[in-house]
Residue, then its C-alpha position, 0 to 999 in steps of 0.5 A: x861341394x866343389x868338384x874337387x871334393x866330389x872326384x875325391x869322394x868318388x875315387x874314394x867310394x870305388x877304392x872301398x867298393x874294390x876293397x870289399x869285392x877283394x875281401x869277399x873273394x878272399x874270405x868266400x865259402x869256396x876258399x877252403x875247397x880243394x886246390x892244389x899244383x899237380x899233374x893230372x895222371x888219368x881222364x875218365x868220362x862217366x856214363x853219367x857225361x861227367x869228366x873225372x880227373x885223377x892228379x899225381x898228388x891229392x888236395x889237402x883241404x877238400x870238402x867232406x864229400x870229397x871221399x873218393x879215392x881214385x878221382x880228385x875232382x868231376x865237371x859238366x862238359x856240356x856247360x860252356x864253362x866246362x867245354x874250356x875245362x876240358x880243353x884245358x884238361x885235355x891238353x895238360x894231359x897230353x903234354x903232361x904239363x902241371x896244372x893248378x886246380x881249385x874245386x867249389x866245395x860242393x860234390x854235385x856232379x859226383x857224390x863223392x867227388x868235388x866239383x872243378x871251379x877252374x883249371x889254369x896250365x902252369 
């Protein structure tokens, strides 16, 4: 095989490898946890060190264990993935800016309270 038709096929292979990480980030199990465009209207911290977040509007597709009324989802903040959550919670809430947020379809923080997957000011 000439060397032509060795980069072609190389090119070829990381295209179909970009494709399927795309497919599996799009058919995930988290893409039916909640996500929702919101503003986030109160900021509780839990006598278990959990942050709680309560959002003008609720998210629409949630897991079942998303049963709680008053908090929409709950974070770690001694993770380093949740120091920037609460950066960023913290900071939307303050300047009452919109934020969009997705949870990871699972309530291991809080009973009935998603997780936060990630935060992202608007």
């Amino acid at each position: 095989m000439n060397t032509k038709n060795r980069r072609r096929n190389r090119s070829w292979s990381l295209f179909l490898n970009g494709m399927a990480i795309c497919l599996a980030l799009v058919f995930a199990p988290s893409a039916n946890a909640g996500s929702i465009s919101s503003t986030i209207t109160q900021v509780h911290s839990s006598s278990a060190n959990k942050i709680l977040i309560t959002l003008a509007q609720t998210p629409t597709n949630g897991p079942g264990c998303a049963t709680n009324s008053q908090y929409q989802f709950a974070f770690d903040p001694t993770t380093e993935q949740g120091k920037s959550q609460l950066s960023l919670v913290l900071t939307a809430y303050a300047m009452a800016a919109e934020v969009n947020v997705g949870g990871n379809n699972v309530c291991s923080h809080v009973a009935d309270i998603e997780n936060l997957r990630w935060i992202r000011l608007l």
